[in-house]
Short mmCIF file of the C-alpha atoms (twelve columns), coordinates in Angstrom:
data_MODEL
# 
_entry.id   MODEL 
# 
loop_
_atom_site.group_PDB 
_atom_site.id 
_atom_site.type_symbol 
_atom_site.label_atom_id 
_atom_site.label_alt_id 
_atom_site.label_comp_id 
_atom_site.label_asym_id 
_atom_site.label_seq_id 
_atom_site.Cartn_x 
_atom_site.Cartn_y 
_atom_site.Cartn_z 
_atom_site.pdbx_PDB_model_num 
ATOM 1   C CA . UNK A 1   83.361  119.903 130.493 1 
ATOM 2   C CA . UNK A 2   85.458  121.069 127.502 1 
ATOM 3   C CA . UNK A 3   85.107  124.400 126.137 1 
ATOM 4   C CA . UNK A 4   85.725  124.809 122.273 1 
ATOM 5   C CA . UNK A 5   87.073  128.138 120.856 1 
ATOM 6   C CA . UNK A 6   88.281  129.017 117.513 1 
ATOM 7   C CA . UNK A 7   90.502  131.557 115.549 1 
ATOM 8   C CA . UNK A 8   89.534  132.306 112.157 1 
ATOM 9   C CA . UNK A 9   93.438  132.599 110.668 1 
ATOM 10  C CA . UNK A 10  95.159  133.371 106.821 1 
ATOM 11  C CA . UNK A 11  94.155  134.304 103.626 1 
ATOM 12  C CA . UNK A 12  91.657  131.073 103.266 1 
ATOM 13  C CA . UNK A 13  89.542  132.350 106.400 1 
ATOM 14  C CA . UNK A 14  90.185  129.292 107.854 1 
ATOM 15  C CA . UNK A 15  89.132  128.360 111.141 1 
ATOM 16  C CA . UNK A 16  91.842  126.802 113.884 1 
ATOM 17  C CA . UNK A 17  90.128  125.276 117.081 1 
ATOM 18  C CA . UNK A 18  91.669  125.680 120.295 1 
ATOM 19  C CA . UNK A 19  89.435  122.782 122.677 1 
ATOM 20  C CA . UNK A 20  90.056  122.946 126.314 1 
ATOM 21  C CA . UNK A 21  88.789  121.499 129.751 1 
ATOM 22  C CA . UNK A 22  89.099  122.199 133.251 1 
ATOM 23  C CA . UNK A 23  92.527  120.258 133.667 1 
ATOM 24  C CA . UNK A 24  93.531  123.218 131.569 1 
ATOM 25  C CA . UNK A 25  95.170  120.631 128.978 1 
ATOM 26  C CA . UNK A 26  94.190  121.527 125.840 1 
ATOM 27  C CA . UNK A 27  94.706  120.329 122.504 1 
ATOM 28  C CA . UNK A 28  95.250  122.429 118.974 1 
ATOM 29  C CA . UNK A 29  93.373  121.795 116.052 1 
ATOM 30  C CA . UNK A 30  94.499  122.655 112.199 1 
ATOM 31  C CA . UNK A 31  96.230  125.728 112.941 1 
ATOM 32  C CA . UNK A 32  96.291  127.991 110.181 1 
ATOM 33  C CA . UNK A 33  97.981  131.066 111.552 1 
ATOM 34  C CA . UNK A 34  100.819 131.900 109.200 1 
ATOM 35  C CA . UNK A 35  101.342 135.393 110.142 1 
ATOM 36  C CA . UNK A 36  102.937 136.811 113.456 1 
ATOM 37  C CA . UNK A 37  99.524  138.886 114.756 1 
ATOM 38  C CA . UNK A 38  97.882  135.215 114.494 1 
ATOM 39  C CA . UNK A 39  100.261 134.184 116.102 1 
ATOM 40  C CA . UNK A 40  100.573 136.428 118.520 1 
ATOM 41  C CA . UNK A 41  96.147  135.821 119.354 1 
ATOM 42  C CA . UNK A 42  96.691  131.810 119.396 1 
ATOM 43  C CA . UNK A 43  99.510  132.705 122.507 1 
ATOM 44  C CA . UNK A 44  97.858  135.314 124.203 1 
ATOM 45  C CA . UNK A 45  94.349  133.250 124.753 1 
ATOM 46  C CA . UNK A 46  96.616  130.075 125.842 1 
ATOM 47  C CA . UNK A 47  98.580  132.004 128.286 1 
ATOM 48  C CA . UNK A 48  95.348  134.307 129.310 1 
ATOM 49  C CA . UNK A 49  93.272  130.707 130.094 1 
ATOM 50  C CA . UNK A 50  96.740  129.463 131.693 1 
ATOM 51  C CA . UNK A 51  96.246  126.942 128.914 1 
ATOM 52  C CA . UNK A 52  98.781  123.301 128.613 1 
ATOM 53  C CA . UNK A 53  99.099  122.614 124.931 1 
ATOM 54  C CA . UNK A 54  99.426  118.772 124.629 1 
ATOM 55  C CA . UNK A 55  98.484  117.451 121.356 1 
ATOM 56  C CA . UNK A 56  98.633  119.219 117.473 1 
ATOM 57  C CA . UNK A 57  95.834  117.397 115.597 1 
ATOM 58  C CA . UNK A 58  95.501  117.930 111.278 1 
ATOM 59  C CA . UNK A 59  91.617  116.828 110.487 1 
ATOM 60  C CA . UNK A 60  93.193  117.171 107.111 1 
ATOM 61  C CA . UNK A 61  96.127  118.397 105.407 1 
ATOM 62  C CA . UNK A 62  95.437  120.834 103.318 1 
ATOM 63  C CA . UNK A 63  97.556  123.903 103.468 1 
ATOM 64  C CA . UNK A 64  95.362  126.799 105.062 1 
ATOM 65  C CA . UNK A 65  94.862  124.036 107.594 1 
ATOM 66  C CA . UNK A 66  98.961  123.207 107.929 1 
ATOM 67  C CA . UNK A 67  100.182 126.634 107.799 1 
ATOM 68  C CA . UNK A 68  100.982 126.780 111.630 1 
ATOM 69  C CA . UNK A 69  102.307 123.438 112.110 1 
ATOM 70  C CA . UNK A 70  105.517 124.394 112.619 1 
ATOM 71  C CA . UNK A 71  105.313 127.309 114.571 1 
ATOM 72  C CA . UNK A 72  102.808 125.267 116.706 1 
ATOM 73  C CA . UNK A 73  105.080 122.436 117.140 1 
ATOM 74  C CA . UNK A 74  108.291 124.340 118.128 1 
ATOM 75  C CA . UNK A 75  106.687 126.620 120.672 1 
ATOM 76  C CA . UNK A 76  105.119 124.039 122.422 1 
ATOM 77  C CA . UNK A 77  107.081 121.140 122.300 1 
ATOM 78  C CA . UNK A 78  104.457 118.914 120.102 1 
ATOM 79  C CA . UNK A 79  104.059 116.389 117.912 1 
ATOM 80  C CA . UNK A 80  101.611 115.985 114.792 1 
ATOM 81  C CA . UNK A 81  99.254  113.878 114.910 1 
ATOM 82  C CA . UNK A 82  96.819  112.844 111.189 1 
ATOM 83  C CA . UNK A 83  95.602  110.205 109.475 1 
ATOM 84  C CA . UNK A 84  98.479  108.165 107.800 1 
ATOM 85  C CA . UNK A 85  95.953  108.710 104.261 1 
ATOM 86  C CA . UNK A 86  96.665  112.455 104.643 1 
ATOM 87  C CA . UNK A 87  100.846 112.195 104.540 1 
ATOM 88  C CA . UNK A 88  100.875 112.445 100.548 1 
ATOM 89  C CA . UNK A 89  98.955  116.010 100.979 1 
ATOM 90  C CA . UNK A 90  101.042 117.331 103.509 1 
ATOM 91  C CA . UNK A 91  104.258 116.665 101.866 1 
ATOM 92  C CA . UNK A 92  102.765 118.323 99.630  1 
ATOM 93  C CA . UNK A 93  102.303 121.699 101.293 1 
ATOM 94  C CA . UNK A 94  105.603 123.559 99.830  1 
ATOM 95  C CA . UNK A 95  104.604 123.096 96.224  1 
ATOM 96  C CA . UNK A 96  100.999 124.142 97.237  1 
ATOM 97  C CA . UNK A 97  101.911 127.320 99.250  1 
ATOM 98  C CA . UNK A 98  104.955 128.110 96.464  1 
ATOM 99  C CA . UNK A 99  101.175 127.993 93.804  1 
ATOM 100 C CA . UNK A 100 99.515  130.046 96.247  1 
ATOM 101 C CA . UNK A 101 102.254 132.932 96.925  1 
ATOM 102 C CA . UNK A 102 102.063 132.818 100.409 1 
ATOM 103 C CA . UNK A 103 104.409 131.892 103.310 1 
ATOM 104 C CA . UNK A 104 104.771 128.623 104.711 1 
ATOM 105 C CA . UNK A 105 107.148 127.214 107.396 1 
ATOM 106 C CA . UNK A 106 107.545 123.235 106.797 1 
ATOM 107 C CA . UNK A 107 105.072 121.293 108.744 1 
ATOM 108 C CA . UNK A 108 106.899 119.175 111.269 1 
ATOM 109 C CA . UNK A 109 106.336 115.179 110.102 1 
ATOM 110 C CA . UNK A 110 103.480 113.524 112.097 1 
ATOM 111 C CA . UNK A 111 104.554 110.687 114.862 1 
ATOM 112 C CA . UNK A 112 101.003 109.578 115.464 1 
ATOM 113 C CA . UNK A 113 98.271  108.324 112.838 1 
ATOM 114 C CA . UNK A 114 94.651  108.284 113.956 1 
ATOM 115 C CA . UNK A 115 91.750  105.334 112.388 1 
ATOM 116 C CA . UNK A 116 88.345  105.709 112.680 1 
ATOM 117 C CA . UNK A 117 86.988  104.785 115.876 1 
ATOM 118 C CA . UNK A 118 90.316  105.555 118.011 1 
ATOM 119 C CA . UNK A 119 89.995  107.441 120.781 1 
ATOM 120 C CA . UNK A 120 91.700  110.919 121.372 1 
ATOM 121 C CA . UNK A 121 91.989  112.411 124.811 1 
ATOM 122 C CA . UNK A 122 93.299  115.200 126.794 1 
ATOM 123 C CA . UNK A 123 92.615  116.183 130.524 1 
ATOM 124 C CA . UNK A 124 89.150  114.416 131.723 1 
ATOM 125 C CA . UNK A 125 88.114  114.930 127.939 1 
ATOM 126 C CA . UNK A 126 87.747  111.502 124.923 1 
ATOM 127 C CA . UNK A 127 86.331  112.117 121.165 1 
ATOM 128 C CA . UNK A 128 86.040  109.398 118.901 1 
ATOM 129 C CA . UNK A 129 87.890  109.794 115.358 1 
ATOM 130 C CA . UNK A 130 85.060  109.901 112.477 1 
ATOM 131 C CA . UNK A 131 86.626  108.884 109.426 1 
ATOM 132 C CA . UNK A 132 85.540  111.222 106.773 1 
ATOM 133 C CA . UNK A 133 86.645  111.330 103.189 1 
ATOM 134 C CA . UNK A 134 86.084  112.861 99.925  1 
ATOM 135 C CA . UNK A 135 87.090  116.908 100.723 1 
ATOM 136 C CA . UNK A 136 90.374  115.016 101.079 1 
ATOM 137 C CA . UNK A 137 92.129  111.288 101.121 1 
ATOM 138 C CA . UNK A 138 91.461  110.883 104.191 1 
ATOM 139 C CA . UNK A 139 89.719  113.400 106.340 1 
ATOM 140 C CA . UNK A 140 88.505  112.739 109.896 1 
ATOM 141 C CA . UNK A 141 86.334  114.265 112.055 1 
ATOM 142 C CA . UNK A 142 86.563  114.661 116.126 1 
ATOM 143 C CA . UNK A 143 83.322  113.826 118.110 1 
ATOM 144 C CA . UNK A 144 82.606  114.672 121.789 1 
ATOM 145 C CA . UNK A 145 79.518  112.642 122.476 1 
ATOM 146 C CA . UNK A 146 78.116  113.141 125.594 1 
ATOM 147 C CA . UNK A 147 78.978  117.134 124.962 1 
ATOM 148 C CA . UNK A 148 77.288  116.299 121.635 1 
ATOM 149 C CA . UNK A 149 80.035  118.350 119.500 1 
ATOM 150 C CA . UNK A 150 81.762  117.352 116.028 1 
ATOM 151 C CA . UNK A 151 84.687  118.804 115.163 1 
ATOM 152 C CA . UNK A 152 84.276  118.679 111.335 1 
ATOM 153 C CA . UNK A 153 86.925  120.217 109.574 1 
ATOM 154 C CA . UNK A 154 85.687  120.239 105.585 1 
ATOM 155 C CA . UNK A 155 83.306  117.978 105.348 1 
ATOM 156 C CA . UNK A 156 80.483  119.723 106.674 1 
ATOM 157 C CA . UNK A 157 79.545  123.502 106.423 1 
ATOM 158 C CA . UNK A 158 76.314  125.447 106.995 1 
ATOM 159 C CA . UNK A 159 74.365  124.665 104.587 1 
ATOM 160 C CA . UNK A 160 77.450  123.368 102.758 1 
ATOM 161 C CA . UNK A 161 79.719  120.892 101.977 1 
ATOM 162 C CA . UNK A 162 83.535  120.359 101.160 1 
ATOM 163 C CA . UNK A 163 84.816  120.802 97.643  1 
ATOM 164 C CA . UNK A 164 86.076  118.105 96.092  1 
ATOM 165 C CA . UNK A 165 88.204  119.149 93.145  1 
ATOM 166 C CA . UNK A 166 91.420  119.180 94.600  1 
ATOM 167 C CA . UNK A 167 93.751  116.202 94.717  1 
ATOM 168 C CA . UNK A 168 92.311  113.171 96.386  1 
ATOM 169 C CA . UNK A 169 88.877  114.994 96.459  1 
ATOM 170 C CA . UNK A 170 85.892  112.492 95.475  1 
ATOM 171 C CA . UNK A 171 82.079  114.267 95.290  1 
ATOM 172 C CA . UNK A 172 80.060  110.233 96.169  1 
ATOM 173 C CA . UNK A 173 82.919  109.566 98.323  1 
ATOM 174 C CA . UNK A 174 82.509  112.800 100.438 1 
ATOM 175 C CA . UNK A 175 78.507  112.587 100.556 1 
ATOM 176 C CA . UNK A 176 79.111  109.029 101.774 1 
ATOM 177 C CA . UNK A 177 81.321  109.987 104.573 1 
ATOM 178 C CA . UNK A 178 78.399  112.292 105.961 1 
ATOM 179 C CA . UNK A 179 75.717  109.803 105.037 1 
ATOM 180 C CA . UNK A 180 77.097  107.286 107.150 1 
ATOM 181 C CA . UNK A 181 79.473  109.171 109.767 1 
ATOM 182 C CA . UNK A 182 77.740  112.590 110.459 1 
ATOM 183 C CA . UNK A 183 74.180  112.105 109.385 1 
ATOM 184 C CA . UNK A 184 73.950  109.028 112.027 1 
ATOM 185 C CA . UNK A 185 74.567  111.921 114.597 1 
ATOM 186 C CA . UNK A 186 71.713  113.430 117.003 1 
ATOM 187 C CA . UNK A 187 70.204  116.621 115.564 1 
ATOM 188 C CA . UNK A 188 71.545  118.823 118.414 1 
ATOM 189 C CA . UNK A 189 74.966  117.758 118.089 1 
ATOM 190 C CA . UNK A 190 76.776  120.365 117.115 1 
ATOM 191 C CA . UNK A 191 79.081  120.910 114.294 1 
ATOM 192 C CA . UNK A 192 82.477  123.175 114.311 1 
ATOM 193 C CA . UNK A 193 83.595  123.770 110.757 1 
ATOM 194 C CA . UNK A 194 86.940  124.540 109.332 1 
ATOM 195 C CA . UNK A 195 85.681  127.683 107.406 1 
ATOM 196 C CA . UNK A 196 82.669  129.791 108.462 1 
ATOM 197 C CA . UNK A 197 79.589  129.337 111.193 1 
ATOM 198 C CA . UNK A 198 79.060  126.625 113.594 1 
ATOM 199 C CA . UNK A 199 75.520  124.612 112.854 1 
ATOM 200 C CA . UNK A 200 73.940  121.224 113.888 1 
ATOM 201 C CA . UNK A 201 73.252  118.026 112.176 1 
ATOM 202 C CA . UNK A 202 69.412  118.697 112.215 1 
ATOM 203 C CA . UNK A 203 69.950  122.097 110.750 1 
ATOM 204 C CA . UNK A 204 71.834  120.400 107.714 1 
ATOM 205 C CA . UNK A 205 69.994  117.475 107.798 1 
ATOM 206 C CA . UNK A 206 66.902  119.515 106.862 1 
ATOM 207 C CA . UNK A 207 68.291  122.648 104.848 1 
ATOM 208 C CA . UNK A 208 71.394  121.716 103.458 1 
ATOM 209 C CA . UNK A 209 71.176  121.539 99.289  1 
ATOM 210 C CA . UNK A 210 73.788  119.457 98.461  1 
ATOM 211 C CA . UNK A 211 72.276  116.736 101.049 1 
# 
């Protein structure tokens, strides 16, 4: 059974997913730690859980989502793995974290590119690609069925939904994408964010406003 843990890293409060099962392999999702105490907390719980790192996964590319890439990469001896749709934004993560004023270390370029409906697995663990956009060109989402678990980046919040005013962002497209890939989801499946509290489908499905 796979155990999912998160860090909530940087100045966007963004939420980096650490998902592990008994194998110990584990895989890294959108790590955002850009400074070294984040760092420092992503190491320590992989070392403490005597934790194999073997995949870096980007749901999307935006850069509170990219910023520890690199340092990810290096110190573990991965490669990135997106959606091909999502390249254009991470290229563009220098100009974005130059606008921002805060430090970035160039994302390593991915090797791997992930469709909807692939499967992506580690240890005794699978989860089916979702292919989610509008929050971005090309967002996806991971899904553990049978440990009824989503892995939703920013397309679904609590009680929220992704914005869709940055570059590539599309409001219809993005309500689509949940309409069709998330909404089609059990109640009780859980749903892991990239910013704030875990929820369920049913929870959104009934209380969310923008749905």
């Amino acid at each position: 059974m796979a155990e999912v843990h998160f860090f909530t890293f940087n100045e966007f409060q963004e939420n980096t997913y650490i998902v592990h099962d008994e194998t110990k392999e584990c895989i890294i999702i959108d790590p955002g730690c850009n400074q070294s105490r984040e760092r420092d907390l992503l190491k320590k719980y992989i070392l403490d859980n005597g934790l194999n790192p073997v995949r870096l996964i980007n749901t999307h590319c935006h850069i509170d989502h990219i910023l520890g890439n690199a340092f990810v990469a290096q110190r573990y001896g991965l490669e990135l793995e997106i959606h091909a749709g999502e390249l254009p934004v991470l290229q563009s993560g220098e100009m974005v974290a130059q606008m921002y004023g805060i430090s970035y270390e160039k994302s390593p370029e991915p090797t791997k590119f992930w469709e909807a409906g692939d499967l992506i697995t580690f240890g005794k663990t699978a989860m089916q690609v979702l292919f989610t956009p509008g929050h971005s060109p090309a967002s996806i989402c991971l899904y553990q069925p049978h440990e009824r678990w989503v892995i939703a980046g920013d397309v679904l919040f609590y009680e929220s939904i992704g914005r869709t005013d940055l570059p590539g962002g599309d409001h219809q497209t993005l309500l689509e994408s949940i309409q069709e890939n998330l909404f089609v989801l059990d109640d009780d499946v859980h749903v892991y964010p990239g910013h704030g509290p875990a929820t369920t489908i049913g929870h959104e499905r009934k209380f969310n406003p923008f749905l």
